[in-house]
N, C-alpha and C positions, 0 to 999 in steps of 0.2 A: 608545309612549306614546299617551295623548288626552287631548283637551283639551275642552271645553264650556264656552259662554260666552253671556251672554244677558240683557238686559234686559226688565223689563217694566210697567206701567204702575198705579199706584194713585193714585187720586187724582190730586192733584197735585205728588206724590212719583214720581219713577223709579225701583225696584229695578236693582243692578247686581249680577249674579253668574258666578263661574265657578269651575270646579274644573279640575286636569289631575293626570294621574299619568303615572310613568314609570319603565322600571325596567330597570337597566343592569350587564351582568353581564361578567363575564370569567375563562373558566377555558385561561386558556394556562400553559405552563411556570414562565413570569417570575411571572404574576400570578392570582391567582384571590381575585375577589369578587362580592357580589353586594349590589345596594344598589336604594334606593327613590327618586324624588323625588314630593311631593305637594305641591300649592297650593291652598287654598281662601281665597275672596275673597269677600266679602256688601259690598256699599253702597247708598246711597242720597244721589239729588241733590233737595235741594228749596232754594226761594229761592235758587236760583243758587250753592249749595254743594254739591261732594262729599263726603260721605264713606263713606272704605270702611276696612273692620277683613281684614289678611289673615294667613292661617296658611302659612308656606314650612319644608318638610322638604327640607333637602338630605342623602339617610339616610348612615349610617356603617355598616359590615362588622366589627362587633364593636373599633370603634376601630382598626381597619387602614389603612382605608380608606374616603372621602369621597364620594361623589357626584360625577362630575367634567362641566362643560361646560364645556369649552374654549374654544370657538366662539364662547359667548354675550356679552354686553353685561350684565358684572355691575354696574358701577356703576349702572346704572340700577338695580337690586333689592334688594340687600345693603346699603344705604346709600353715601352718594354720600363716604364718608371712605376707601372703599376696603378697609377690613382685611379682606373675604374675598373676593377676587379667585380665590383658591384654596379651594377647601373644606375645613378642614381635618380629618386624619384621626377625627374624633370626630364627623363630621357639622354640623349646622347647622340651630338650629330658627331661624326670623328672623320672630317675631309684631310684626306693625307695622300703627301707623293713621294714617289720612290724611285730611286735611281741606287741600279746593284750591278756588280760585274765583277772580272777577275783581273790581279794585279798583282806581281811578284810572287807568282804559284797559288795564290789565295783567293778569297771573294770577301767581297766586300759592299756595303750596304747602306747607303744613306736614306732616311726616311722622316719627312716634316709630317707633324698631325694638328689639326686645329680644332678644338673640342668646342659645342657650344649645346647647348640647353636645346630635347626638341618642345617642352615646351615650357619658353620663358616665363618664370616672375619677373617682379620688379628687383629680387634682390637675384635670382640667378639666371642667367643669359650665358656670359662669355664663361667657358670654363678651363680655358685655358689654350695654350702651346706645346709642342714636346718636338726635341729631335734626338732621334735614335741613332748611330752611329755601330760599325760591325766592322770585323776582320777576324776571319778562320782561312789555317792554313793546315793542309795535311802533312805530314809526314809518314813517309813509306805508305805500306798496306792499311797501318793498327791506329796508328797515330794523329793527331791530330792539338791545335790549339788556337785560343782565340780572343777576342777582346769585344765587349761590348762595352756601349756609354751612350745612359737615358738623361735627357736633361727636361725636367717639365716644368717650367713660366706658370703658376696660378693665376687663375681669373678669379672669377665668385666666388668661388669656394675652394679650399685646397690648401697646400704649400711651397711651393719653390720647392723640388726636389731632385738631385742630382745623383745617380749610380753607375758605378762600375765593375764589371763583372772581368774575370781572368781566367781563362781554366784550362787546366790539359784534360785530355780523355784519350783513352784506348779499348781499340776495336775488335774483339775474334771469335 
């Protein structure tokens, strides 16, 4: 795979962009596919806000077979509700935008994602909606606390599911 990432300067706007791809195959006895991942990201920070608009293909093997990272930290990407932890066999298109910045000493993070099949059946297509919601605030050097809440709208496949996280933590 490769990845490319890069800011740059207009005005008193930032450009934020990157693209990767990657492409992951396996022709053994047990299994044989062959599949895609691409990510494209365009943003821009001005007056102390993000936003950035991104496209995530996690591709499908004629509906066989998903795009798999095992390894990774999905909850950070796929929506913080979790339902695609796994990829599932029909792939994973995840178009989402985000707007993040600071307010009352903290940051904070709005984020829409819109899941669909990359490669549709007749029974799965749309897989859903999610919006993610955040606020961390530090206290002093060590400290810290914060609030998140995933809301995720099922499509084809899934369930209505809605969480909320609370947490302190300390640093040294």
């Amino acid at each position: 795979g490769v990845s490319f990432a890069g800011t740059t300067k207009v005005g008193n706007t930032k450009l934020l962009y990157r693209a990767e791809f990657a492409s992951q195959s396996s022709k053994s006895a047990a299994t044989e596919y062959d599949v895609d991942y691409l990510s494209l990201e365009a943003g821009a920070l001005f007056s102390g806000i993000t936003a950035k608009v991104n496209y995530e293909l996690l591709g499908s093997d004629d509906g066989a077979f998903g795009f798999s990272s095992p390894l990774a930290t999905l909850h950070k990407f796929n929506g913080w509700s979790d339902q695609f932890l796994g990829t599932p066999s029909q792939g994973l298109v995840d178009t989402s935008i985000s707007l993040s910045g600071k307010v009352l000493g903290g940051g904070w993070k709005v984020i829409y994602h819109n899941f669909e099949a990359d490669d549709a059946s007749d029974t799965v297509d749309d897989l859903g909606n999610e919006l993610n919601l955040s606020y961390v605030k530090k206290y002093g050097k060590h400290y810290s606390a914060g609030i998140k809440y995933a809301a995720y709208s099922a499509g084809d496949i899934k369930v209505d599911t809605d969480k909320l996280w609370f947490w302190l933590s300390a640093k040294f």
